[in-house]
DSSP file (Angstrom, degrees, kcal/mol; ACC not computed):
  #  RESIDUE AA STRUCTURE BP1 BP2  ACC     N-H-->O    O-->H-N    N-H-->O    O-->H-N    TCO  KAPPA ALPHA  PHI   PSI    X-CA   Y-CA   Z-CA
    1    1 A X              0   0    0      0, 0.0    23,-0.1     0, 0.0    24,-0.1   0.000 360.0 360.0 360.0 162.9   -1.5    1.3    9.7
    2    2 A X        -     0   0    0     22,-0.1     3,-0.0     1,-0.0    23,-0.0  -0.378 360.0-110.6 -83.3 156.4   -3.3   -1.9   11.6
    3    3 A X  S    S+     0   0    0      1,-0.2    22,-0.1     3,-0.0    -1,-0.0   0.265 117.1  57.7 -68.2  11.1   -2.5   -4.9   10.8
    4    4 A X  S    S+     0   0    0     20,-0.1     2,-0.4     2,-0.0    21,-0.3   0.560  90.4 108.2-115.9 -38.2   -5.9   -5.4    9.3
    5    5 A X        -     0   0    0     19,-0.3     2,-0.4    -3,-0.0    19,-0.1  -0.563  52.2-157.9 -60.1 106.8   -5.3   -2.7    7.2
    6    6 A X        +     0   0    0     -2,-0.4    17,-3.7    51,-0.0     2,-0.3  -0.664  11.9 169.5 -97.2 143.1   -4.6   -2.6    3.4
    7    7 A X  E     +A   22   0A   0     -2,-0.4     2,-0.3    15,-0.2    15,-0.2  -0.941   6.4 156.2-142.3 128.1   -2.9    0.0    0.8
    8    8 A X  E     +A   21   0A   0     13,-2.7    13,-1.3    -2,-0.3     2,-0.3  -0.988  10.1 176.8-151.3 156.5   -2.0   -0.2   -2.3
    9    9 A X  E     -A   20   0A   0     -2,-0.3     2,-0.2    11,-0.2    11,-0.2  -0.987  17.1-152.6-161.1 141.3   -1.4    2.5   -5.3
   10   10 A X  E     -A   19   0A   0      9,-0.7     9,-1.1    -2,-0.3     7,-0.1  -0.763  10.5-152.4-118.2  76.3   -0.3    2.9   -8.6
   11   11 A X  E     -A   18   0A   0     -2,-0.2     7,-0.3     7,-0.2    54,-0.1  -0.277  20.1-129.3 -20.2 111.9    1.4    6.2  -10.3
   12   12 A X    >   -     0   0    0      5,-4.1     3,-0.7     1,-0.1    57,-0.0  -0.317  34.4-110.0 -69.3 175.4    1.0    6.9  -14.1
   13   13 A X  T 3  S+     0   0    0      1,-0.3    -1,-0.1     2,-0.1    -2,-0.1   0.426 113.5  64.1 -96.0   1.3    4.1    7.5  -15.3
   14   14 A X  T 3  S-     0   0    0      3,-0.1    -1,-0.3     0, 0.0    -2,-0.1   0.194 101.2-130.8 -94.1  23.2    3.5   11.1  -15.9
   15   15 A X  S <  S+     0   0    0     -3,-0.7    -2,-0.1     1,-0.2    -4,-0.1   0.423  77.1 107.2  55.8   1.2    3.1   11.4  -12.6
   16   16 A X  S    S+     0   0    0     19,-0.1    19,-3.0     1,-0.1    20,-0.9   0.694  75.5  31.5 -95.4 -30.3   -0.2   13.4  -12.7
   17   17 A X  B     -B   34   0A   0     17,-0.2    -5,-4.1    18,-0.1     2,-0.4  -0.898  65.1-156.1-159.3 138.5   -3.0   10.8  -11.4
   18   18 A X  E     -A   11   0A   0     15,-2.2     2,-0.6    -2,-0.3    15,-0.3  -0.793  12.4-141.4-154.7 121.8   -2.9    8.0   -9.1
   19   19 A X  E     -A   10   0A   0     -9,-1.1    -9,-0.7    -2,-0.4     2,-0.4  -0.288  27.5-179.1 -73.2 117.6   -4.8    5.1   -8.4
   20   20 A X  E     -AC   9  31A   0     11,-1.2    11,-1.7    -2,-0.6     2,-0.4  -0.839  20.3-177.1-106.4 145.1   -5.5    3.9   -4.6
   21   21 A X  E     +AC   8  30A   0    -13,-1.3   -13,-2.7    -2,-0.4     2,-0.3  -0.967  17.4 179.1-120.1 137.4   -7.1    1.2   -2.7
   22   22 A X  E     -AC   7  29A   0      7,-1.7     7,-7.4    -2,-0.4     2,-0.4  -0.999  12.6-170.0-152.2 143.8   -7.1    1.7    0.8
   23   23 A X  E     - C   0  28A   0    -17,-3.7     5,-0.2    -2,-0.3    -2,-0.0  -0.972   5.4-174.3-111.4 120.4   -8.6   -0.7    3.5
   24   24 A X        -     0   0    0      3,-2.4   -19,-0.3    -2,-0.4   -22,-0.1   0.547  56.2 -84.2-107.2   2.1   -8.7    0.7    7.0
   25   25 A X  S    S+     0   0    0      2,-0.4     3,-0.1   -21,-0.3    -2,-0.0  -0.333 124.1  34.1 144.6 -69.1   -9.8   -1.8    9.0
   26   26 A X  S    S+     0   0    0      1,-0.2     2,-0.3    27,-0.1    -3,-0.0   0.757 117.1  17.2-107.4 -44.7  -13.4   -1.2    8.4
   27   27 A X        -     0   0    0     24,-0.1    -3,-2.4     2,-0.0     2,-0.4  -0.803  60.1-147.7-117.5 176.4  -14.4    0.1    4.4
   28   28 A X  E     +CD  23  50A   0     22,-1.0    21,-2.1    -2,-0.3    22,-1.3  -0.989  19.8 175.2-137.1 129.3  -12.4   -0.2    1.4
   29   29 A X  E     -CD  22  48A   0     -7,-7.4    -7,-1.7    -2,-0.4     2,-0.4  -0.987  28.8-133.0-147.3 151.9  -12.4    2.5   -1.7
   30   30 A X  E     -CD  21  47A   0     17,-0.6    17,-0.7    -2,-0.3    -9,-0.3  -0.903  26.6-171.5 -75.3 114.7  -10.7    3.0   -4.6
   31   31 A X  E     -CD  20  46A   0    -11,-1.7   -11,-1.2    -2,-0.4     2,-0.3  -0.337  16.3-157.8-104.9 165.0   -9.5    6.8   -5.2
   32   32 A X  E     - D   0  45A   0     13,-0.6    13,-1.3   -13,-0.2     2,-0.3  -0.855  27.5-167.4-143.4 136.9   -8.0    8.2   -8.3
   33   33 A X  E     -     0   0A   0     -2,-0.3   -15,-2.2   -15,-0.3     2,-0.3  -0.896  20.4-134.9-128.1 153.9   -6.2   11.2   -7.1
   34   34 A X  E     -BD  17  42A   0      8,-1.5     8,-1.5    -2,-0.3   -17,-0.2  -0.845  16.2-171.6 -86.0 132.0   -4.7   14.1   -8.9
   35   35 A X  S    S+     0   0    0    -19,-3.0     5,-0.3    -2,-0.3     2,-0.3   0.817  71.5  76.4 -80.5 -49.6   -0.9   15.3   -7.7
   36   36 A X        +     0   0    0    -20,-0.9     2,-0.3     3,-0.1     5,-0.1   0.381  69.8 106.4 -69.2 -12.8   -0.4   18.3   -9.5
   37   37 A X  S >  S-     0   0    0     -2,-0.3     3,-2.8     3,-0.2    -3,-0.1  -0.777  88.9-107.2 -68.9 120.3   -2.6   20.6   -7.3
   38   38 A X  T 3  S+     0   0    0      1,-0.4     2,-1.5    -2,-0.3     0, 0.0   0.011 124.5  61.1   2.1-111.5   -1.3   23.5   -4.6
   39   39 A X  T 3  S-     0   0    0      1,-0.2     2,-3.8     2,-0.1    -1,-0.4   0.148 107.7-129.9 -49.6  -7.2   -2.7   20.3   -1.8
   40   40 A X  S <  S+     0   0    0     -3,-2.8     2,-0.4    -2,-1.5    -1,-0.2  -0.173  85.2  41.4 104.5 -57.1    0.0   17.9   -3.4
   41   41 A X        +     0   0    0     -2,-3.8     2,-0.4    -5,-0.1    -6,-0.2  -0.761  62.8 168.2-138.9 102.4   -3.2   15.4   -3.6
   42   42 A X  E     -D   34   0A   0     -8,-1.5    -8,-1.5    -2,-0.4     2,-0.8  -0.948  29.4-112.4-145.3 169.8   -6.8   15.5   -4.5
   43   43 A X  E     +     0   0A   0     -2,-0.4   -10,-0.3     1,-0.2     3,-0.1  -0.308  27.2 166.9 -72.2 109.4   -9.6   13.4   -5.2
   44   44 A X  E    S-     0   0A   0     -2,-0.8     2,-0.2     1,-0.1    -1,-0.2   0.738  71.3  -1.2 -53.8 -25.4  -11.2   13.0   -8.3
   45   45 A X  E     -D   32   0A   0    -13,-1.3   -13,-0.6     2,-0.0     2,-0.4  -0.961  46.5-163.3-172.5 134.9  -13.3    9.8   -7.6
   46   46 A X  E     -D   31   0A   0     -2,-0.2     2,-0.5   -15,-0.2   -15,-0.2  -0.944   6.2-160.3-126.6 158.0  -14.0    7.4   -5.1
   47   47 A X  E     -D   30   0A   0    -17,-0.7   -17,-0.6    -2,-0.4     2,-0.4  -0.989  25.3-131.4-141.2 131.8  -15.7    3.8   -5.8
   48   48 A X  E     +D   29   0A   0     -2,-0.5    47,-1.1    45,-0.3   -19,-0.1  -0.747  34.0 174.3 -79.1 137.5  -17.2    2.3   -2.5
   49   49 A X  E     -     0   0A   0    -21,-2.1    47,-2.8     1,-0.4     2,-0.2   0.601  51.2 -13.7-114.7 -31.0  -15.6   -1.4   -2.7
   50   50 A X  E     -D   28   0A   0    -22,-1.3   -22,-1.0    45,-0.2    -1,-0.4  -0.920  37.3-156.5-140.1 179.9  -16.6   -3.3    0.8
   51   51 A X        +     0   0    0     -2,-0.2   -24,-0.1    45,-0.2    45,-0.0  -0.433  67.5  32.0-131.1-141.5  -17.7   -2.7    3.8
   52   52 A X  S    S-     0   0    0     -2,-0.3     2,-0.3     1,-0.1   -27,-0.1   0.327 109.0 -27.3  26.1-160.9  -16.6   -5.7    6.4
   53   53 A X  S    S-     0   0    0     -3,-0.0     2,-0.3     2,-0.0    -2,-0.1  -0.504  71.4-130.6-108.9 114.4  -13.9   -8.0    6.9
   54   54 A X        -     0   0    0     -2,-0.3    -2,-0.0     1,-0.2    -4,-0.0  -0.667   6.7-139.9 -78.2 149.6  -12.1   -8.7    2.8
   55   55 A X  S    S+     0   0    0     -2,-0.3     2,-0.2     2,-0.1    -1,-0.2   0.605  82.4  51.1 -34.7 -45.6  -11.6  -12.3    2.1
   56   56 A X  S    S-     0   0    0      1,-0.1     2,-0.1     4,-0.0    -2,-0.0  -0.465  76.1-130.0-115.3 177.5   -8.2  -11.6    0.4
   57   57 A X        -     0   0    0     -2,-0.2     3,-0.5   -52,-0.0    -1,-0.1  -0.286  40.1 -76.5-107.5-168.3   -4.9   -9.6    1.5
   58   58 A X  S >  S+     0   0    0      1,-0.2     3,-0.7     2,-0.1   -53,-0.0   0.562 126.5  56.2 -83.7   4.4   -2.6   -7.0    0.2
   59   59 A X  T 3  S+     0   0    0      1,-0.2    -1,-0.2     3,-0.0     3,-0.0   0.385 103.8  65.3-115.8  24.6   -0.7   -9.2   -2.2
   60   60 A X  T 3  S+     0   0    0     -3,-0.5    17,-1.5    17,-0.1     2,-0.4   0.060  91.7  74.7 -82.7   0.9   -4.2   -9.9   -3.6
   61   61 A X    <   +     0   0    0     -3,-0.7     2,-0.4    15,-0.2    15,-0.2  -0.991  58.3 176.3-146.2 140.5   -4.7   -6.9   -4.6
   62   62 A X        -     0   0    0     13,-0.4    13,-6.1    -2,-0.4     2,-0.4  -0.985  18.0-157.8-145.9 118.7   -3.3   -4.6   -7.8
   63   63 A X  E     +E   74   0B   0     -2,-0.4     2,-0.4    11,-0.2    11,-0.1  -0.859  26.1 169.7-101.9 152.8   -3.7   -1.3   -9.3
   64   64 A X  E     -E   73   0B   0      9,-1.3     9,-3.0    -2,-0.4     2,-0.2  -0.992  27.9-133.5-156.0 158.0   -2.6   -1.2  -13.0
   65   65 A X        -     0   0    0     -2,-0.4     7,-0.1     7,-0.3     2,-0.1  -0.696  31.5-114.1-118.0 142.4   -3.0    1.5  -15.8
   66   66 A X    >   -     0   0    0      5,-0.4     3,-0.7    -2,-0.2    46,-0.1  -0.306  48.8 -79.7 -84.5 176.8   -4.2    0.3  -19.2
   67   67 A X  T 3  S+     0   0    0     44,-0.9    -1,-0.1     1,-0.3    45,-0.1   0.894 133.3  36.2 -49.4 -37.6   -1.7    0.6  -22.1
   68   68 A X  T 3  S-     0   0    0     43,-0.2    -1,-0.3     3,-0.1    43,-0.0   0.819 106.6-121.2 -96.4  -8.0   -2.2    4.4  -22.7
   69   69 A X  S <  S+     0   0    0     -3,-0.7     3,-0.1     2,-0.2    -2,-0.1   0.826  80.5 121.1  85.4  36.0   -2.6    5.1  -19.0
   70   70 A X  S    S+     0   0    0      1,-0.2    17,-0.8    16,-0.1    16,-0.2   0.397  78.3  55.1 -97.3  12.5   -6.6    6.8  -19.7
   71   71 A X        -     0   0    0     14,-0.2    -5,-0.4    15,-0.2    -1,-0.2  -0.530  62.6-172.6-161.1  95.3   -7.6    4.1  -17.3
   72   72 A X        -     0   0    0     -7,-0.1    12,-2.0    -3,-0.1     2,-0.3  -0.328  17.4-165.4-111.9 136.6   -6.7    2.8  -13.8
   73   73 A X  E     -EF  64  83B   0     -9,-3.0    -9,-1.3    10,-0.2     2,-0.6  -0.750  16.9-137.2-115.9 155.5   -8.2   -0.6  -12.6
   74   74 A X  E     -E   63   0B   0      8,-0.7     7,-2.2    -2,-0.3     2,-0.9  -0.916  27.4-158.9-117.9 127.3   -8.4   -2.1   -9.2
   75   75 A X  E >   - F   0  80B   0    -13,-6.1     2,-1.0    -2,-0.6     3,-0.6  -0.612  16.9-173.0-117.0 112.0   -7.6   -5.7   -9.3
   76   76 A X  E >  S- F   0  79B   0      3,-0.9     3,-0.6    -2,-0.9   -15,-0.2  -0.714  77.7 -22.8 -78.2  95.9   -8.4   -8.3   -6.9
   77   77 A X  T 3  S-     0   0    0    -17,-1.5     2,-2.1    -2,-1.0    -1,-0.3   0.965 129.3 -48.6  24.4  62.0   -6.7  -12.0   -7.5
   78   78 A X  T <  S+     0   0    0     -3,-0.6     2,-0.3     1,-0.1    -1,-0.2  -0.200 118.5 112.0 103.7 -48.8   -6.3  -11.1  -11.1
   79   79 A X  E <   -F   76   0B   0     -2,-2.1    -3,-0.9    -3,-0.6     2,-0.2  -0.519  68.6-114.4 -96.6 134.6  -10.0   -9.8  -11.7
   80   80 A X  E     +F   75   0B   0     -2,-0.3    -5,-0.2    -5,-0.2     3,-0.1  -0.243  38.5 165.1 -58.8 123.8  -11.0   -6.4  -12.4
   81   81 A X  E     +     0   0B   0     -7,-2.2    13,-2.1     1,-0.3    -1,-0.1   0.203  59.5   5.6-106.6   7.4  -13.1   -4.8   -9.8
   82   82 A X  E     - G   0  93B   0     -8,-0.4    -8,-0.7    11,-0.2    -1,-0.3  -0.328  61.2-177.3 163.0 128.9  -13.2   -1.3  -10.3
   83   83 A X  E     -FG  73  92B   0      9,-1.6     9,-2.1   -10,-0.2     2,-0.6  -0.744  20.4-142.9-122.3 155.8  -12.0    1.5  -12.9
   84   84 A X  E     - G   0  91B   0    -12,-2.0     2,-0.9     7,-0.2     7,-0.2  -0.911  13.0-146.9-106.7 123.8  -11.8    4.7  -13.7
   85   85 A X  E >>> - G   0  90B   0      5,-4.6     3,-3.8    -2,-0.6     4,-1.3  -0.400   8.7-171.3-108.3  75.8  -12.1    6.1  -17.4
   86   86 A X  T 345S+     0   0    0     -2,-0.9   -15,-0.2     1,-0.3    -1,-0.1   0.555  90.1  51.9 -23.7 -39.0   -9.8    8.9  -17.3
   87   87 A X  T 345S+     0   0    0    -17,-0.8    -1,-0.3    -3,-0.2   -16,-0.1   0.765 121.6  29.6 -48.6 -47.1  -11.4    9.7  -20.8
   88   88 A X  T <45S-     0   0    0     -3,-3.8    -2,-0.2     2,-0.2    -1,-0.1   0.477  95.1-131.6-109.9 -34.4  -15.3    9.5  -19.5
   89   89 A X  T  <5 +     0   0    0     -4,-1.3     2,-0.3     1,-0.3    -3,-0.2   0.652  64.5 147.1  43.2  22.8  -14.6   10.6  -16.0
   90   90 A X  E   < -G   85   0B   0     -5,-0.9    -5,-4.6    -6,-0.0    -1,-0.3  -0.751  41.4-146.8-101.0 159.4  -16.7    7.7  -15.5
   91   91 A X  E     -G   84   0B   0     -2,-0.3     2,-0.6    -7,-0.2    -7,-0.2  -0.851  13.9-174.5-106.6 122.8  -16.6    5.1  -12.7
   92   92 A X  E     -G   83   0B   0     -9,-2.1    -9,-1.6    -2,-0.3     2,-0.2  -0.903  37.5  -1.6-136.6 122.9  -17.3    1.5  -12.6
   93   93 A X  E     +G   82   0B   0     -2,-0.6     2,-0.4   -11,-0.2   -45,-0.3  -0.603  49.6 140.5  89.5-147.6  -17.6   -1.5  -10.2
   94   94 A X        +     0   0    0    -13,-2.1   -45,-0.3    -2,-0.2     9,-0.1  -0.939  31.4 101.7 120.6-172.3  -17.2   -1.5   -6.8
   95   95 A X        -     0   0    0    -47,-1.1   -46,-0.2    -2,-0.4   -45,-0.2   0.841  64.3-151.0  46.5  41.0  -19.4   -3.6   -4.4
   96   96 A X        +     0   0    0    -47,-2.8     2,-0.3   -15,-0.1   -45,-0.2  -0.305  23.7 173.0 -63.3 138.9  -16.9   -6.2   -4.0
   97   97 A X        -     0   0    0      3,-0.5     3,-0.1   -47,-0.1    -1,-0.0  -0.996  33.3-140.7-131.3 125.6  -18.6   -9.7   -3.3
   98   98 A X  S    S+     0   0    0     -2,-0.3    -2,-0.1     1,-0.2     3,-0.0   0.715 102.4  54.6 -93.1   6.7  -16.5  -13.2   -3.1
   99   99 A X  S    S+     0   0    0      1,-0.1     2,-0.3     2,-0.1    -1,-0.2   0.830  98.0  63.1 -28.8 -71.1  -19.4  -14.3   -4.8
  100  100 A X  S    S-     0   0    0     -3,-0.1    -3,-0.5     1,-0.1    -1,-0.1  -0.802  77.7-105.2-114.4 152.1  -19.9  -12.7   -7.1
  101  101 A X        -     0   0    0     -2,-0.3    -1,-0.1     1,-0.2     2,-0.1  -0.117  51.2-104.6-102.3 151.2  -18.6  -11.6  -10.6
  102  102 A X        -     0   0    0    -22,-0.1     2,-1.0     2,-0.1    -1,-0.2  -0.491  30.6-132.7 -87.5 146.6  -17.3   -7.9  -10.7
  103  103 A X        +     0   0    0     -9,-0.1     2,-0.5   -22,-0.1    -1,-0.1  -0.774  56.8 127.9-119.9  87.3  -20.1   -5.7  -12.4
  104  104 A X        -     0   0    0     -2,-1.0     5,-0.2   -12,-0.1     4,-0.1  -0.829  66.7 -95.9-158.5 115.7  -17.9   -3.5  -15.1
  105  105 A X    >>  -     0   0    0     -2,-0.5     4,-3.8     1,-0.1     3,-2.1   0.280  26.6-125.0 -15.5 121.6  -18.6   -3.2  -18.8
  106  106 A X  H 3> S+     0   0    0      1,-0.2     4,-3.5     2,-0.2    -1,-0.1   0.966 113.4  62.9 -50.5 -47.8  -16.5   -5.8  -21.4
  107  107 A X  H 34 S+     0   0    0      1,-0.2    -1,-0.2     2,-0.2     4,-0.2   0.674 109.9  41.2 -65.1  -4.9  -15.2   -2.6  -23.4
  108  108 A X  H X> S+     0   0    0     -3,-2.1     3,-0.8     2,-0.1     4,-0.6   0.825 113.4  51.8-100.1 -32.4  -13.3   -1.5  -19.9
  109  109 A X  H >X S+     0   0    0     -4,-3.8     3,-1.1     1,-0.2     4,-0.8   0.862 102.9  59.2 -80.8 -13.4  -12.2   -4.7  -19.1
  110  110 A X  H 3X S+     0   0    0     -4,-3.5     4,-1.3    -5,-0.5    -1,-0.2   0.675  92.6  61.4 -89.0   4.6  -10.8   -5.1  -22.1
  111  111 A X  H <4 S+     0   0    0     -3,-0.8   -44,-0.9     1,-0.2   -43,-0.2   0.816 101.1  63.2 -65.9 -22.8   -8.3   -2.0  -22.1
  112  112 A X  H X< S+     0   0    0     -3,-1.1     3,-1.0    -4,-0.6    -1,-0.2   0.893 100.2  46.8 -69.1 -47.1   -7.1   -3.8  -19.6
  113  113 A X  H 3< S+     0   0    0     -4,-0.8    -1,-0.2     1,-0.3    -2,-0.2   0.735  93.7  75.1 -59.0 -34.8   -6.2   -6.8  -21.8
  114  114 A X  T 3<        0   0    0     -4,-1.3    -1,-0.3     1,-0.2    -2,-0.1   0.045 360.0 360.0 -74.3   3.2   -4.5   -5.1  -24.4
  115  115 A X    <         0   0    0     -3,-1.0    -1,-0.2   -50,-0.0    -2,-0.1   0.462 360.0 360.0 -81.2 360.0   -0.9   -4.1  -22.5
């Protein structure tokens, strides 16, 4: 990887599903991958989060599974910026801005709260 380049990734503890942000340089997305298939890894979802040059680094940035692990967040200094609802197969946030307030429903962010 560049130095310009970020990764960081979270495992449920069943091993099954994993949450990624990966920065290459140029975009940044957040994946939720499945292990358990013949290819070792594929993607369920992807959430476009920048395109340009991030503000923050990699020890700015955190994946974390809510208390029952049906929902993987991506967190940027502390605030959520994009999830998965394992439940829902829905997707949320994204569009990261250092502007501006991350765009994701109170009932997601608050699974978060609840560990």
């Amino acid at each position: 990887m560049d130095n310009n380049d970020i990764f960081e990734s979270n495992t449920r503890s069943a091993g099954d599903q994993v949450g990624v942000f990966e920065y290459d340089g140029e975009t940044g997305y957040f994946y939720l991958y499945d292990t358990t298939g013949k290819d070792s890894r594929k993607v369920l979802g992807a959430i476009h989060v920048l395109t340009d040059t991030p503000d923050f680094e990699e020890h700015d940035v955190a994946i974390r599974w809510d208390s029952l692990e049906q929902a993987v967040g991506l967190f940027i200094r502390d605030h959520l910026w994009a999830a998965f609802d394992l439940q829902t197969g829905t997707k949320y946030g994204g569009n990261y801005r250092s502007s501006n307030l991350p765009e994701i429903p109170e009932a997601i962010c608050n699974v978060f709260k609840s560990k």
